[in-house]
N, CA, C and O of each residue as an XYZ file, in Angstrom:
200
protein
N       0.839     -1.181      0.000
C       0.000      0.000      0.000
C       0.888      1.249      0.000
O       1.523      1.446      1.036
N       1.005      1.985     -0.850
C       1.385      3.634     -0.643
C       0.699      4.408     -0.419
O      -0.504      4.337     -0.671
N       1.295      5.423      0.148
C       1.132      6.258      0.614
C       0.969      7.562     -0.109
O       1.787      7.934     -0.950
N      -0.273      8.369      0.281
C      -0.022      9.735     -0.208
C       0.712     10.376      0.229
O       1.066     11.330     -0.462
N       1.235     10.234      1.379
C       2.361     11.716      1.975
C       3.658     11.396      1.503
O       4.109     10.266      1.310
N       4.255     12.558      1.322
C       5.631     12.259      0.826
C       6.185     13.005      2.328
O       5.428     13.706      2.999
N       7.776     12.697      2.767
C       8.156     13.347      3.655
C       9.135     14.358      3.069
O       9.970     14.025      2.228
N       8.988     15.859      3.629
C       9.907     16.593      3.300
C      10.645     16.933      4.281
O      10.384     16.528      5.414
N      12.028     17.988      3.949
C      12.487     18.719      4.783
C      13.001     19.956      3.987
O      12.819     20.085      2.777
N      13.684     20.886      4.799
C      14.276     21.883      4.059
C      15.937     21.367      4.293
O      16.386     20.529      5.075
N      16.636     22.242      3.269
C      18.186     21.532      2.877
C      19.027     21.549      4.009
O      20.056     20.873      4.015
N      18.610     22.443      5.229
C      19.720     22.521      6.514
C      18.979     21.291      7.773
O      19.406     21.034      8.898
N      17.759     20.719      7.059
C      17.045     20.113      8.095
C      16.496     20.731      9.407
O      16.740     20.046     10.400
N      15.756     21.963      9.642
C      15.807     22.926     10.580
C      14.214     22.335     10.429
O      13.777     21.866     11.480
N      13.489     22.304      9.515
C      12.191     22.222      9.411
C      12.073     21.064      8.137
O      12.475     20.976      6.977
N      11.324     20.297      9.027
C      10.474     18.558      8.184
C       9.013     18.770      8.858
O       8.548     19.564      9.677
N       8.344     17.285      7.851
C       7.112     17.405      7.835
C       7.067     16.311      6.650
O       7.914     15.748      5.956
N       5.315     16.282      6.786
C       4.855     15.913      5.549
C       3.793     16.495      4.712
O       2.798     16.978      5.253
N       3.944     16.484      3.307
C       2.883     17.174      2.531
C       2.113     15.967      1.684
O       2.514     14.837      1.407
N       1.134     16.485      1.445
C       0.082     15.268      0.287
C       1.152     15.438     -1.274
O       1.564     16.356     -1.984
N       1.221     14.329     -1.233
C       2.028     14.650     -2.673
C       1.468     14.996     -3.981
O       2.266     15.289     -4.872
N       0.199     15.003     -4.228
C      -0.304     15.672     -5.424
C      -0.179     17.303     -5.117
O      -0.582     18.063     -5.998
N       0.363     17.857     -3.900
C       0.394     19.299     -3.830
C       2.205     19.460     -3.811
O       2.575     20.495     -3.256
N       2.993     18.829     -4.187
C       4.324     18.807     -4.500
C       4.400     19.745     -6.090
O       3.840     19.661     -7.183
N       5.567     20.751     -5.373
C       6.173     21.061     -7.143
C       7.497     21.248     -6.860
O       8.160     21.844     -6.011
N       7.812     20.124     -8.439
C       9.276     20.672     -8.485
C       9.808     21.796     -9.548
O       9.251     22.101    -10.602
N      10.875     22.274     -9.083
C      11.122     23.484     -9.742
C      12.280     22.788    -10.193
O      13.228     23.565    -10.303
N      12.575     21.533    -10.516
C      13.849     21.211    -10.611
C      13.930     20.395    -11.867
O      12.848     20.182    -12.416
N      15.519     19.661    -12.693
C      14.592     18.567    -13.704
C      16.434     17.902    -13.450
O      17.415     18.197    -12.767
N      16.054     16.898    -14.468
C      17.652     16.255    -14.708
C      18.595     16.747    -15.694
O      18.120     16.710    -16.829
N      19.833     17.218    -15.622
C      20.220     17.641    -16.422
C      21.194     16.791    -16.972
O      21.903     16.238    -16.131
N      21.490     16.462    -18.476
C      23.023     15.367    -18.940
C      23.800     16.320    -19.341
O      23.470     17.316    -19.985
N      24.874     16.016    -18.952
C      26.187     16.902    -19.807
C      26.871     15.254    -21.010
O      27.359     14.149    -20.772
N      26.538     15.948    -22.099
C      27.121     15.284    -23.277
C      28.155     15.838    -24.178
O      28.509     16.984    -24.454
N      28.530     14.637    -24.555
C      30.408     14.990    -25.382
C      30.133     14.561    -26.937
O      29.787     13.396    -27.134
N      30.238     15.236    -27.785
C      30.529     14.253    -28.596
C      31.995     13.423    -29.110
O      33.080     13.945    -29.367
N      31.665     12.134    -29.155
C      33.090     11.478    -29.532
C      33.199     11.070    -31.205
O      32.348     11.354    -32.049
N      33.937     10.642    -31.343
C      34.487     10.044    -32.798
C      33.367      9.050    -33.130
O      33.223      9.098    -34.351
N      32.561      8.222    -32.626
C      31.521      7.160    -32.986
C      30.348      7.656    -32.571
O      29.315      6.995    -32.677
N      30.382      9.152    -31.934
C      28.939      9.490    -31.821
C      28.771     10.129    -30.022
O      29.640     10.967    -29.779
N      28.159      9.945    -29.257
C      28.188     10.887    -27.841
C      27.627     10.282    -27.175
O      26.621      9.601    -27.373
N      28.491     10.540    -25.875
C      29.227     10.125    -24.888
C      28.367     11.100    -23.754
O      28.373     12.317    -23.936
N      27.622     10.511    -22.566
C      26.792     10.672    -21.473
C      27.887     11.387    -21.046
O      28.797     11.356    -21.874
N      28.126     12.011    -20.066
C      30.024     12.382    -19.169
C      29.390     12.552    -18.003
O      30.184     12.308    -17.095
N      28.001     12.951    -17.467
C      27.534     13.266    -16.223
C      26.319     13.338    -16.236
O      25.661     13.751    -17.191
N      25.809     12.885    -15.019
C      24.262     13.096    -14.621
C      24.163     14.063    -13.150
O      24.807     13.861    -12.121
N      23.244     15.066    -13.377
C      22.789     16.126    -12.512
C      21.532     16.230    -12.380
O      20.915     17.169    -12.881
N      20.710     14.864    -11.378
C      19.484     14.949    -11.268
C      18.861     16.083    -10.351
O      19.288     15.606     -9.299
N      18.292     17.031    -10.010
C      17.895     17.516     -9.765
C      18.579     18.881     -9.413
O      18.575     19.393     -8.293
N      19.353     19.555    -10.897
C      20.274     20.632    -11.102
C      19.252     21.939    -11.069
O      19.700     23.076    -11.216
C-alpha cells in the first residue's frame, strides 16, 4: 500500500514534515552533460535535480 504523503524537509534540516504529494512542485529537472566522440556521444555526467 502507498502512501499519499511524501516526507519533506528543508536543505539545513531545521524544518520537516509531511505534505500530500499531489500538492508537490518541483522546480527542478535532470540535467546530462554530453560529449561528442568520434563514434557518436558520450553521457560524461548526470545532474538529477540541477
Amino acid at each position: 500500500m502507498q502512501s499519499n504523503w511524501a516526507k519533506v524537509s528543508t536543505f539545513d534540516k531545521k524544518l520537516k514534515g509531511f505534505v500530500k504529494k499531489d500538492r508537490l512542485y518541483f522546480a527542478a529537472d535532470i540535467t546530462l552533460n554530453i560529449q561528442k566522440k568520434e563514434n557518436g556521444f558520450k553521457i560524461i555526467a548526470v545532474a538529477p535535480y540541477d
